[in-house]
Backbone as a ProteinNet text record, in pm:
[ID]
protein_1_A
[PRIMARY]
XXXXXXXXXXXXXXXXXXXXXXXXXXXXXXXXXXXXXXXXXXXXXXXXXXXXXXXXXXXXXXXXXXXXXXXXXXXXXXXXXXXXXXXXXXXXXXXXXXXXXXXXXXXXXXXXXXXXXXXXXXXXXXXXXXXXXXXXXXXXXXXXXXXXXXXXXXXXXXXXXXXXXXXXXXXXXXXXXXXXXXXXXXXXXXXXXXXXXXXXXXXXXXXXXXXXXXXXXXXXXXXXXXXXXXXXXXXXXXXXXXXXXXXXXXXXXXXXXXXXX
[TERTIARY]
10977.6	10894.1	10834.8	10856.2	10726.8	10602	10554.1	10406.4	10368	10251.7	10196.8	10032.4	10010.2	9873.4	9822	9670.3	9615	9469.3	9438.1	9324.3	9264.2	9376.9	9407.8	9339.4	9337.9	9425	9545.1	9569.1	9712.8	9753	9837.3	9878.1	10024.2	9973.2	10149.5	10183.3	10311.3	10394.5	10358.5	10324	10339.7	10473.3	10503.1	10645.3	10673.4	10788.9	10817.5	10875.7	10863.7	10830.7	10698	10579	10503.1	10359.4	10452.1	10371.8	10484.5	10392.1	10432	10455.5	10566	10601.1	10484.3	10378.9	10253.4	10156.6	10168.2	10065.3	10096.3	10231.5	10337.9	10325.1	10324.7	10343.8	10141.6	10060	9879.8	9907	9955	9928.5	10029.2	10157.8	10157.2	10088.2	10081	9966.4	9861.7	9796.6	9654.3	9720.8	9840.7	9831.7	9935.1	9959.1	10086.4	10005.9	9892.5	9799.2	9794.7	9831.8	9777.3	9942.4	10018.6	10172.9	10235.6	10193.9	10269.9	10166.2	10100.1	9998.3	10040.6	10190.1	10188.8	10204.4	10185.2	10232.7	10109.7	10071.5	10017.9	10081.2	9987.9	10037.2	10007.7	10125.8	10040.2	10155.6	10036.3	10148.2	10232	10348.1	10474.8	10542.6	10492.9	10540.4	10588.2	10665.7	10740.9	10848.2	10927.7	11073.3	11121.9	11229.3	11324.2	11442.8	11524	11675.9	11784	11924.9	12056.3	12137.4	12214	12359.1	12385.1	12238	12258.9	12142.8	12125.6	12060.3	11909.7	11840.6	11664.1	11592.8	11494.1	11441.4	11289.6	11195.2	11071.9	11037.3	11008.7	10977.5	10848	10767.1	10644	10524.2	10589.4	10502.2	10617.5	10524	10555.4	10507.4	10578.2	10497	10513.4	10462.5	10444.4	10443	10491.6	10447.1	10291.2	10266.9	10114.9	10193.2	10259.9	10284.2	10385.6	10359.2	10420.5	10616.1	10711.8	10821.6	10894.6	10827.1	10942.5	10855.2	10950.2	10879.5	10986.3	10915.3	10989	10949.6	11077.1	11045	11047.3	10937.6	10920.2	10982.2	11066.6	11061.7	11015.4	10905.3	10882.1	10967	11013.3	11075.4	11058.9	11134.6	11137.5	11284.8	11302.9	11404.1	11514.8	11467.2	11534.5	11633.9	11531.1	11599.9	11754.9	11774.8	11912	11969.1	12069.9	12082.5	12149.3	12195.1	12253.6	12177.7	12040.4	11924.4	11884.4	11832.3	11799.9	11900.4	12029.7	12091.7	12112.7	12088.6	12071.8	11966.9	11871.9	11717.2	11735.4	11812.9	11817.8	11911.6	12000.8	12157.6	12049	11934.5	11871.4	11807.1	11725.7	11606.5	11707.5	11867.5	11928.8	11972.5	11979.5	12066	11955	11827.1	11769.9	11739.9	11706.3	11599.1	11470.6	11452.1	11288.4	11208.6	11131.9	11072.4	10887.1	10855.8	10725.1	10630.2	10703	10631.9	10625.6	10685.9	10666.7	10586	10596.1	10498.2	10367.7	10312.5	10180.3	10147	10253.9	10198.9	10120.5	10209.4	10148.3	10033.5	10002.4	9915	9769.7	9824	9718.4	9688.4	9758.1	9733	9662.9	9686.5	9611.5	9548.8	9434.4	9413.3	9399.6	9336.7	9355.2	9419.2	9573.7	9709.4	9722.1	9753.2	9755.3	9882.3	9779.9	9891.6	9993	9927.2	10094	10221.4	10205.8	10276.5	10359.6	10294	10303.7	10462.6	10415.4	10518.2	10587.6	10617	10719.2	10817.8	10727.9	10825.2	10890.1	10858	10891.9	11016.6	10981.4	11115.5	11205.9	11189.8	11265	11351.7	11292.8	11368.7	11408.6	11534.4	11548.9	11469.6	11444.5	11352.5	11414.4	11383.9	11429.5	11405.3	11474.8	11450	11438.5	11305.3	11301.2	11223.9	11325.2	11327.1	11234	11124.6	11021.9	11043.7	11116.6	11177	11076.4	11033.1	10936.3	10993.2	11105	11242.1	11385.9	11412.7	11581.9	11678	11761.1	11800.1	11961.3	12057.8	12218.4	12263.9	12303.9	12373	12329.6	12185.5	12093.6	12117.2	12082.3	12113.4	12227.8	12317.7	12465.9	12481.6	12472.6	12505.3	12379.5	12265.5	12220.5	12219.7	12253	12259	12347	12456.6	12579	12473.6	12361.9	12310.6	12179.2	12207.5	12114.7	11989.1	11969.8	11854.4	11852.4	11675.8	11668.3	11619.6	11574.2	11492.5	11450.5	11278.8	11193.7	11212.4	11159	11102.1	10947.1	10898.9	10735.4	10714.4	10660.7	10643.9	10457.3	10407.1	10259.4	10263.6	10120.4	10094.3	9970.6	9926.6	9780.4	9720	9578.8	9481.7	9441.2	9412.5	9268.6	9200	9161.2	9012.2	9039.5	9198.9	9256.5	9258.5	9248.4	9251.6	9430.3	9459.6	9633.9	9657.1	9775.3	9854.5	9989.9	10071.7	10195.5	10278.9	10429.2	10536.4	10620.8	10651.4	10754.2	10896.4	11012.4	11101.9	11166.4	11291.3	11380	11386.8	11413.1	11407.3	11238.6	11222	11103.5	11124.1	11066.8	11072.9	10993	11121.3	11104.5	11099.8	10937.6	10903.5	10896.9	11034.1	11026.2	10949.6	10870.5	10799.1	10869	10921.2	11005.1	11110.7	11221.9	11331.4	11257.9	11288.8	11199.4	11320.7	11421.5	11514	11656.5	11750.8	11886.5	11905	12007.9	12002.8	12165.1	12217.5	12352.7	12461.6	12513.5	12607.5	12610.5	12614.9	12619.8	12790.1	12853.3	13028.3	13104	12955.9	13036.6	12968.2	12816.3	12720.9	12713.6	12762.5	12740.9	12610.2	12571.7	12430.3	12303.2	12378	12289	12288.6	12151.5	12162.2	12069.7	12145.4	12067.6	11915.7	11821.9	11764.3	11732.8	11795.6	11784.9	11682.3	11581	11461.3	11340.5	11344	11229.4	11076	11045.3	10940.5	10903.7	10960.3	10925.3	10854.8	10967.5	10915.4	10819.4	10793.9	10662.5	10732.5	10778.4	10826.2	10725.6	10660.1	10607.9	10724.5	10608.8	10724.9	10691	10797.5	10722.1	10674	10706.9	10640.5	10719.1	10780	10840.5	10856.5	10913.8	10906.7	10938	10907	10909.6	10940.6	11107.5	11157.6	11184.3	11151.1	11205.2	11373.9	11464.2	11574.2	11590.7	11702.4	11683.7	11572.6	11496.4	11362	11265.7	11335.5	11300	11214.1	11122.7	11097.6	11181.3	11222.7	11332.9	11244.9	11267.4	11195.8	11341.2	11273.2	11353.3	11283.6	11393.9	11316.1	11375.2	11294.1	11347.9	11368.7	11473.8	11527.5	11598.4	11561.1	11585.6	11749.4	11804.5	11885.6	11895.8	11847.8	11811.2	11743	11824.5	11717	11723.5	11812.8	11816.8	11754.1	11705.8	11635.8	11690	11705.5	11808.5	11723.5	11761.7	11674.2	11767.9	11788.8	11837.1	11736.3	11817.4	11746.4	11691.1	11594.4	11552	11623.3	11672.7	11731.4	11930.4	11969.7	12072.8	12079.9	12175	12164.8	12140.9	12032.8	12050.7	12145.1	12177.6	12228.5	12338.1	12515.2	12580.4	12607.9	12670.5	12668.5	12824.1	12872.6	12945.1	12920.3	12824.5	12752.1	12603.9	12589.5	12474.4	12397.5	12247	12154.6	12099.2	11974	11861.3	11712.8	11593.1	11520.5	11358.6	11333.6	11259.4	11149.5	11059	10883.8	10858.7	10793.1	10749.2	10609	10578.2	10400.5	10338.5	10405.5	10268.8	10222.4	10357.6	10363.6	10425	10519.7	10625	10722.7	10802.1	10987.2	11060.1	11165.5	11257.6	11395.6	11502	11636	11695.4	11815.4	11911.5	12029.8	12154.4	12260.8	12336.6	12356.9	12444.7	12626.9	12655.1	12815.9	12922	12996.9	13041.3	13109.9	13146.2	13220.9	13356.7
7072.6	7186.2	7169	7256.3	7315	7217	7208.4	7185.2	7254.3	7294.6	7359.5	7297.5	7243.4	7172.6	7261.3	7315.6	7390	7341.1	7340.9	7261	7137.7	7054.3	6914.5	6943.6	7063.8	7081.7	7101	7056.3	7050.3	7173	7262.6	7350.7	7331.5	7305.3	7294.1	7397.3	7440.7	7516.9	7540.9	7662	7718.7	7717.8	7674.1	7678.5	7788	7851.3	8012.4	8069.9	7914.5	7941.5	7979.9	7914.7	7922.9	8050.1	8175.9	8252.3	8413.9	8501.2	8643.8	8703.8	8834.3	8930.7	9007.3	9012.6	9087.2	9003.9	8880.8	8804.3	8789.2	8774.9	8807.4	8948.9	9046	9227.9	9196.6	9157.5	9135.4	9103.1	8977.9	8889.9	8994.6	8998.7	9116.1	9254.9	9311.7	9393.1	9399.8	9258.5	9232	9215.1	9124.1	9039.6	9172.9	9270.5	9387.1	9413.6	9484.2	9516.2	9468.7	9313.8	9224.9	9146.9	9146.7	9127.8	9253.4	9348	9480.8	9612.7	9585.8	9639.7	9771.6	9805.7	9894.8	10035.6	10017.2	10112.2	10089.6	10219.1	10226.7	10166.8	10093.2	10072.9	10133.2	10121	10215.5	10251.4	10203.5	10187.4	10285.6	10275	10342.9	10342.2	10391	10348.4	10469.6	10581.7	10673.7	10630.9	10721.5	10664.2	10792.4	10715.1	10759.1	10768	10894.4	10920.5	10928	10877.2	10878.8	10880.5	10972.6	10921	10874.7	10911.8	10883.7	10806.8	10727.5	10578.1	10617.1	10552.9	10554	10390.7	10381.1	10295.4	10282.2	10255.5	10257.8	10139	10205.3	10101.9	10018.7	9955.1	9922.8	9954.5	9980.7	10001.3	10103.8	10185.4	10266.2	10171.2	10187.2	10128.4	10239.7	10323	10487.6	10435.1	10430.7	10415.3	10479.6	10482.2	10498.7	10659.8	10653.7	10752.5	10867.6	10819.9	10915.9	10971.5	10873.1	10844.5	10774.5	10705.6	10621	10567.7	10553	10476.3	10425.9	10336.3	10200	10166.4	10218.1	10203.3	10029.6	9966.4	9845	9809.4	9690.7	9631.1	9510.2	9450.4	9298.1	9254	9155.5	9094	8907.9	8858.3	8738.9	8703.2	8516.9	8534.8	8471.4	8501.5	8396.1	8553.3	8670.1	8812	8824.8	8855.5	8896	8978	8958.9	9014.6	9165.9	9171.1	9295.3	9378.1	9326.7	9446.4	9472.2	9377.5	9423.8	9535.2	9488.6	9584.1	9725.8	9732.2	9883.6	9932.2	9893.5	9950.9	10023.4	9900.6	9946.4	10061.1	10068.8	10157.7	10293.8	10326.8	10406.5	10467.1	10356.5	10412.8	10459.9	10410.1	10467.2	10556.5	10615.9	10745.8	10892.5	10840.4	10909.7	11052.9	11144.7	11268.5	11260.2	11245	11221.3	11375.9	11421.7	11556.3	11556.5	11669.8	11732.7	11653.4	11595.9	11574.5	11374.5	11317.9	11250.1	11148.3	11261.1	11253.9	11308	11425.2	11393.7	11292.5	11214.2	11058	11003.1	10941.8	10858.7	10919	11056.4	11081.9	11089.2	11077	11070.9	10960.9	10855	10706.1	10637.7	10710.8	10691.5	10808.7	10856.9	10985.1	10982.7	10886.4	10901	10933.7	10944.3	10951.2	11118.2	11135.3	11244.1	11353	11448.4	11520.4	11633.7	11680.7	11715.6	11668.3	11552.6	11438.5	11361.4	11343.3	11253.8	11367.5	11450.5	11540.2	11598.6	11589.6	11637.3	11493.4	11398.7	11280.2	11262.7	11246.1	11188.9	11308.4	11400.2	11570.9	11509.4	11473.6	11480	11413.3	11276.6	11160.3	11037.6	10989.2	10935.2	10809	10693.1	10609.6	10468.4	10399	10237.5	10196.7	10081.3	10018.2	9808.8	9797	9631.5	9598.3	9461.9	9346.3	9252.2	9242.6	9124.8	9011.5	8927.4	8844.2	8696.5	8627.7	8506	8351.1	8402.3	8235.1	8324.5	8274.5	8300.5	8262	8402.5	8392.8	8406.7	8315.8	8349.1	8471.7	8535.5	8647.9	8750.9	8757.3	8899.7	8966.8	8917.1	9026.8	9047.9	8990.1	9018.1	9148	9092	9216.4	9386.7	9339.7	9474.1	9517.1	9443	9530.7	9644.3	9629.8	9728.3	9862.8	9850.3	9959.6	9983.8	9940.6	9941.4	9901	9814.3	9742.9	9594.4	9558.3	9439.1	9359.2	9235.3	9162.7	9029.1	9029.8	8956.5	8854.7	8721.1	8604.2	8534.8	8624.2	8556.7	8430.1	8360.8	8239.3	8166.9	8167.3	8127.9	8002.8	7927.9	7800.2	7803.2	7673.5	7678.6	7555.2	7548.2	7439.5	7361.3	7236.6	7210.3	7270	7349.6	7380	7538	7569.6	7744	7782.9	7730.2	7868.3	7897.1	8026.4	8054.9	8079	8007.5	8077.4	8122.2	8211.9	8247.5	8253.4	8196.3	8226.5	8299.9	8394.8	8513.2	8470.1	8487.2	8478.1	8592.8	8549.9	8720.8	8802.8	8913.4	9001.1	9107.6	9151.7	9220.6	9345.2	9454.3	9603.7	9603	9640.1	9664.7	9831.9	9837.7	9958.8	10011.5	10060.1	10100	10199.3	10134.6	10208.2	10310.1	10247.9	10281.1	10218.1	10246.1	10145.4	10146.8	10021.4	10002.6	9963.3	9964.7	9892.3	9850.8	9866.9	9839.6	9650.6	9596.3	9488.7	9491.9	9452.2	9482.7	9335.6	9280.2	9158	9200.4	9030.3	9030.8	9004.3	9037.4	9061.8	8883.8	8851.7	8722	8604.4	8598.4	8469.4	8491.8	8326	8336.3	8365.1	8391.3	8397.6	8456.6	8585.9	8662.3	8812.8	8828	9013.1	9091.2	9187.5	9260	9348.5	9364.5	9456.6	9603.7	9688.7	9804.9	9931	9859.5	9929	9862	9717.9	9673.1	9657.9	9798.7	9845.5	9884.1	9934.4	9951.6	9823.8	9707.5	9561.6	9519.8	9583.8	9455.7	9338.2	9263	9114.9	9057.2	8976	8913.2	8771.8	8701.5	8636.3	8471.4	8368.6	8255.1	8224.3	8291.8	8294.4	8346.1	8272.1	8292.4	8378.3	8494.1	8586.4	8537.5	8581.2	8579.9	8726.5	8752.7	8851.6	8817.3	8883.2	8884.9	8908.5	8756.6	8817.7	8768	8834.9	8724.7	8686.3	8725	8724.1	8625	8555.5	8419.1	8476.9	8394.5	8418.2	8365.3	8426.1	8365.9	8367.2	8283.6	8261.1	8278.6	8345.2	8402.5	8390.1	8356.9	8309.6	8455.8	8522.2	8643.4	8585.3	8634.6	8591.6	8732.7	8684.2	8856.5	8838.3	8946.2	8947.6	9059.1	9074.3	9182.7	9296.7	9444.9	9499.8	9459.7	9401.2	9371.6	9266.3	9294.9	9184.7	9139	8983.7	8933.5	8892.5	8884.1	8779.4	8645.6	8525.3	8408.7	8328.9	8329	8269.2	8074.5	8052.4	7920.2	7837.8	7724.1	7641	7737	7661.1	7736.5	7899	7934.4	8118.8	8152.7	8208.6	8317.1	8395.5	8495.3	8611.9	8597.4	8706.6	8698.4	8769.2	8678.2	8703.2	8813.2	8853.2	8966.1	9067.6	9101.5	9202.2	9283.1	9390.7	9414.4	9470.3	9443.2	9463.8	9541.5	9622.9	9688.5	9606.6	9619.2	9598.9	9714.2	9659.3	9736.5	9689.3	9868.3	9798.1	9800.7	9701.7	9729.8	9789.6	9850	9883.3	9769	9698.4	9514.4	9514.8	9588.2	9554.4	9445.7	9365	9289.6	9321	9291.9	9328.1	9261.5	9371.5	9255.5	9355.1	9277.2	9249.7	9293.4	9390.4	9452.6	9465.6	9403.7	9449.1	9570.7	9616.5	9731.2	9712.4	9821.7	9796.1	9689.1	9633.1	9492.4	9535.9	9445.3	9487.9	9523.6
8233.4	8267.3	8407.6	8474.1	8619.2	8616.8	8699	8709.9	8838.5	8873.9	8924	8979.9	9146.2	9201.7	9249.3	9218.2	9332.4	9359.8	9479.2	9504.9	9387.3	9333.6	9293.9	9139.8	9137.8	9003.2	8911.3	8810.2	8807.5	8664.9	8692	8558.5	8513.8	8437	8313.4	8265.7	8278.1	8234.2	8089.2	8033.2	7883.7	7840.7	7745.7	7661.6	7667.5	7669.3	7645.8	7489.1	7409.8	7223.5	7188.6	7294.5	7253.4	7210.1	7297.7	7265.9	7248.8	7196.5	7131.3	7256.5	7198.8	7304.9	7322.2	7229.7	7257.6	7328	7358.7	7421.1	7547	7583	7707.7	7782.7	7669.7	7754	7837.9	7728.3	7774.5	7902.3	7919.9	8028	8184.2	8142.7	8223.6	8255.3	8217.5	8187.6	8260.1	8267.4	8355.1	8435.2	8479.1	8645	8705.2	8637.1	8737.1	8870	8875.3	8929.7	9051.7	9028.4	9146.9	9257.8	9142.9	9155	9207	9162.5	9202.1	9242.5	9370	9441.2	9479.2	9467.1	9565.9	9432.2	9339.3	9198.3	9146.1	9036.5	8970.2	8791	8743.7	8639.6	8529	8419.8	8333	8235.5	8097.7	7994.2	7926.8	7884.5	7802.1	7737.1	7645.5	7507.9	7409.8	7483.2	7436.2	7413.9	7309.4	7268.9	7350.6	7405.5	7520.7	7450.6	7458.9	7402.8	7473.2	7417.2	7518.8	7437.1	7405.8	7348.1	7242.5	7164.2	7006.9	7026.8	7097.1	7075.6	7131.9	7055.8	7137.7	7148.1	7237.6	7280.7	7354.6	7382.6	7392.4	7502.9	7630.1	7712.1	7699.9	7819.7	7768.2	7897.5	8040.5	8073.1	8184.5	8298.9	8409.2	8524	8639.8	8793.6	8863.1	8874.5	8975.4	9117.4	9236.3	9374.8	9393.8	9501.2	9521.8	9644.6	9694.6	9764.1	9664.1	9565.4	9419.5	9496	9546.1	9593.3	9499.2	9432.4	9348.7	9221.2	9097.6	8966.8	8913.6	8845.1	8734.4	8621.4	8534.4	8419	8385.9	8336.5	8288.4	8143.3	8118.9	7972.3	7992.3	7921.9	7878.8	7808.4	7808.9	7692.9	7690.5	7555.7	7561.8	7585.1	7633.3	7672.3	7551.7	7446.4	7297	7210.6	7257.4	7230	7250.4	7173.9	7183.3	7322.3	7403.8	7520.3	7468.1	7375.8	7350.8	7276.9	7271.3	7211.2	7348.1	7445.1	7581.6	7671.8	7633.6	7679.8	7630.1	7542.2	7473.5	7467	7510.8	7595.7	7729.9	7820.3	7924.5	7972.9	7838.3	7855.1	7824.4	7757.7	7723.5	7840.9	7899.9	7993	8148.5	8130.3	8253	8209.4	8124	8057.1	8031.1	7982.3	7914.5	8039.1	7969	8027.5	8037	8147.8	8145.2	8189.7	8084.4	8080	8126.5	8162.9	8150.1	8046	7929.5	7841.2	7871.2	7924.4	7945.5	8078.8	8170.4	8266	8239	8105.8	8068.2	7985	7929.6	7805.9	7965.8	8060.7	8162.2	8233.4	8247	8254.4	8183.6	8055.2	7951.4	7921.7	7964.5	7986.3	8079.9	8212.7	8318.5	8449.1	8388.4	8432.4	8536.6	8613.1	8782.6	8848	8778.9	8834.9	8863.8	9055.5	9076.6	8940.7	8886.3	8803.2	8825.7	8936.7	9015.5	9091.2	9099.5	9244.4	9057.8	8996.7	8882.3	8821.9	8751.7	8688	8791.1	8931.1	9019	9013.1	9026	9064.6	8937.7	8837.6	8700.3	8636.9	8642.5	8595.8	8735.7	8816.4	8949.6	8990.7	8975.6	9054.2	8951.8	8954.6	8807.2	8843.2	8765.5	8750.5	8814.2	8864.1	8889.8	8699.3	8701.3	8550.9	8615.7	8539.7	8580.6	8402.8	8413.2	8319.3	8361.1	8253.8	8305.5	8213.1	8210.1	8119	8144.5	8054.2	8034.6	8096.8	8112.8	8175.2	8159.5	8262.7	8315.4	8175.9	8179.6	8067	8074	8055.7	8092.4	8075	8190.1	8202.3	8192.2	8212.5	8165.5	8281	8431.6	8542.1	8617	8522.4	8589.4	8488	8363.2	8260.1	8257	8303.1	8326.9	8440.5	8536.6	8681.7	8684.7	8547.3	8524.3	8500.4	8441.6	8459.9	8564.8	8659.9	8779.1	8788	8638.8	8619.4	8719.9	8722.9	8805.4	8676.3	8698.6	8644.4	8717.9	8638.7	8724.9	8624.6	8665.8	8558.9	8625.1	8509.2	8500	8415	8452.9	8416.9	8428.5	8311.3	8294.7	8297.7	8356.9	8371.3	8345	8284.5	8249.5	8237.9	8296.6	8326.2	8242.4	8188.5	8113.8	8103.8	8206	8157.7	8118.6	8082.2	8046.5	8190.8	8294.7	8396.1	8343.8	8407.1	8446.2	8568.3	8599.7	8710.8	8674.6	8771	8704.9	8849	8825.4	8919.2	8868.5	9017.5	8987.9	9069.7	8998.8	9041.6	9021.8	9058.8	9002.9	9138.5	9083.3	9179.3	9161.8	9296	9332.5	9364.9	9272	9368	9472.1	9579.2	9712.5	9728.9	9797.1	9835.8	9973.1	10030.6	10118.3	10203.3	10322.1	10366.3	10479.5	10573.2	10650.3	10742.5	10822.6	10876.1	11007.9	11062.3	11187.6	11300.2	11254.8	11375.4	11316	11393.1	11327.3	11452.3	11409.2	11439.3	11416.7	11541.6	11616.5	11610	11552.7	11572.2	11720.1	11767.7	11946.8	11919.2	12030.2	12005.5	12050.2	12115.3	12153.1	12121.8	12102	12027.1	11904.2	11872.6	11723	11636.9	11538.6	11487.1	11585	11647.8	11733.5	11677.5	11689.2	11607.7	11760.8	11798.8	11939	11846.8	11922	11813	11871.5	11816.7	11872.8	11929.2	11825.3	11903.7	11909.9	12017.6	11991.2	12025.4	12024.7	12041.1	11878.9	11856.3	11703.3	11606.3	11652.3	11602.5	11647.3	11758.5	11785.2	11839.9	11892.7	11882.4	11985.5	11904.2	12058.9	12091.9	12201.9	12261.2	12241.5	12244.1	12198.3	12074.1	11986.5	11891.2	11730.7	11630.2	11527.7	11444.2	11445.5	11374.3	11200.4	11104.7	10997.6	10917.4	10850.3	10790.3	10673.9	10562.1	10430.8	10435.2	10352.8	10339.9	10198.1	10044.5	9962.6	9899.7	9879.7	9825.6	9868.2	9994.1	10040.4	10198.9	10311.4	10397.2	10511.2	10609.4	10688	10837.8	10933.3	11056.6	11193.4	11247.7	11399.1	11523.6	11595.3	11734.8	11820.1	11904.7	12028.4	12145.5	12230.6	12333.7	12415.2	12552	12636.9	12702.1	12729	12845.9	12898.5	13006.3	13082.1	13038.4	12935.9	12912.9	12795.1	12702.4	12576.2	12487.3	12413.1	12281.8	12170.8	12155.9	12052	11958.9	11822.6	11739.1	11686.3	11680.5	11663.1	11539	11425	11323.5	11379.5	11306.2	11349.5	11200.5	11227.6	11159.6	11139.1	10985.9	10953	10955.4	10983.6	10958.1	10801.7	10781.8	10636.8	10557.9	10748.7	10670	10720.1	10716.7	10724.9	10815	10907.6	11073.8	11078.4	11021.4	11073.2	10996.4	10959.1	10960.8	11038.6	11040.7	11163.7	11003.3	11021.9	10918	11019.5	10936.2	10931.5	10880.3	11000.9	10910.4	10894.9	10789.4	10738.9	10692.1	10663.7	10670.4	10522.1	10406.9	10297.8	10316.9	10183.9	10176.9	10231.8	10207.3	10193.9	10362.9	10418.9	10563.7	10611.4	10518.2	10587	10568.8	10653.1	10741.2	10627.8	10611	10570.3	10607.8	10581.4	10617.4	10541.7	10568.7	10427.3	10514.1	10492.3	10530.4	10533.6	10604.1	10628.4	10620.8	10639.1	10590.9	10685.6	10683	10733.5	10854.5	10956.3	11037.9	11018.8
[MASK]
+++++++++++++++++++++++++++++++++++++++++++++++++++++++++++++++++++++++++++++++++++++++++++++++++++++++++++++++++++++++++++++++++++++++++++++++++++++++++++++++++++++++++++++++++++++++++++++++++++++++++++++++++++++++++++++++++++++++++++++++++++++++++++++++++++++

């Protein structure tokens, strides 16, 4: 198991036998808020229909600029993968109505109620797996339905405090594209950046881009009127391709490949 030091305290990993899918959905529940800043949270627990089959998520993540939502499942990771998958075959299939954008509203009234029932009748839903420990073959087999999944993982003190690590994948909330980033035709592990005024780059000084769910560090370098970025250490990303990068809510950059050369 994990262990976990913070200011020379030490937290041990919770068993993932050791507790309920209802003590698991709680604990998510409280920490979404703080993990997933840029959505409103807010629980869901309608049965959703597809194709014969029904299923009942457990929570909503609404964007805050009412652009995008995600339907949430908690789960454990001892569940059968082919009950998880027939949840998720649901919540990508289903019709999402009027009537289900007033449950979330009636769940969380703050939630603007016109922005709420335009987005929700409108725009079909992201779907994310909050799974308790990495579980064989869960996000190869639901990505078939355009699902992600996270792995939350609780740790806890002597004295009960918790902490928790997130792995997995993260909904990424695009704020806006800030710059395309050009393969140089003749240096290796060089990306031109196309508009870098947009970036900001200062100079001397290490840029830091989300790629991979990981933080990646870049050094800028001029030639004449042009601006390069040159990763520091090994390359990340894959140098015959030209990426884009882009702004999250949080306000950090990150990196998405574009189509290959």
């Amino acid at each position: 198991m994990a262990r976990i030091v913070r200011k020379r305290t030490w937290f041990e990993q919770l068993s993932p036998l050791t507790f309920t899918e209802a003590y698991f959905e709680a604990r998510i529940t409280l920490h979404a808020p703080t993990i997933y800043p840029e959505y409103h949270v807010v629980p869901f627990k309608q049965t959703l229909y597809a194709d014969g089959e029904t299923a009942s998520p457990d929570l909503a993540f609404i964007s805050r600029e009412y652009d995008q939502w995600i339907v949430v499942e908690v789960e454990l990771s001892h569940h059968p993968l082919a009950h998880v998958e027939r949840q998720v075959r649901v919540f990508s299939s289903a019709e999402y109505t009027l009537a289900n954008a007033n449950y979330l509203i009636s769940k969380k009234p703050t939630l603007n109620r016109r922005r709420t029932r335009q987005l929700v009748t409108t725009e079909p839903p992201d779907i994310l797996v909050i799974v308790n420990e990495r579980a064989p073959n869960w996000e190869s087999r639901l990505s078939n339905y355009g699902a992600t999944v996270a792995i939350f993982e609780l740790f806890r003190s002597a004295r009960h405090s918790e902490l928790f690590r997130i792995d997995g994948e993260y909904p990424q909330h695009i704020f806006d594209a800030v710059s395309d980033l050009n393969v140089h035709p003749i240096s290796t592990n060089t990306w031109r950046v196309v508009d870098a005024t947009q970036m900001q780059l200062p100079h001397n000084t290490e840029i830091a881009l989300l790629y991979g769910q990981c933080i990646t560090h870049w050094t800028r370098f001029d030639e004449g009127n042009n601006v390069y970025l040159r990763p520091v250490g090994r390359c990340p990303i894959n140098n015959t391709y030209d990426h884009q990068v882009v702004r999250l809510r949080s306000g950090s950059l990150l990196l998405v490949p574009k189509n290959p050369k």
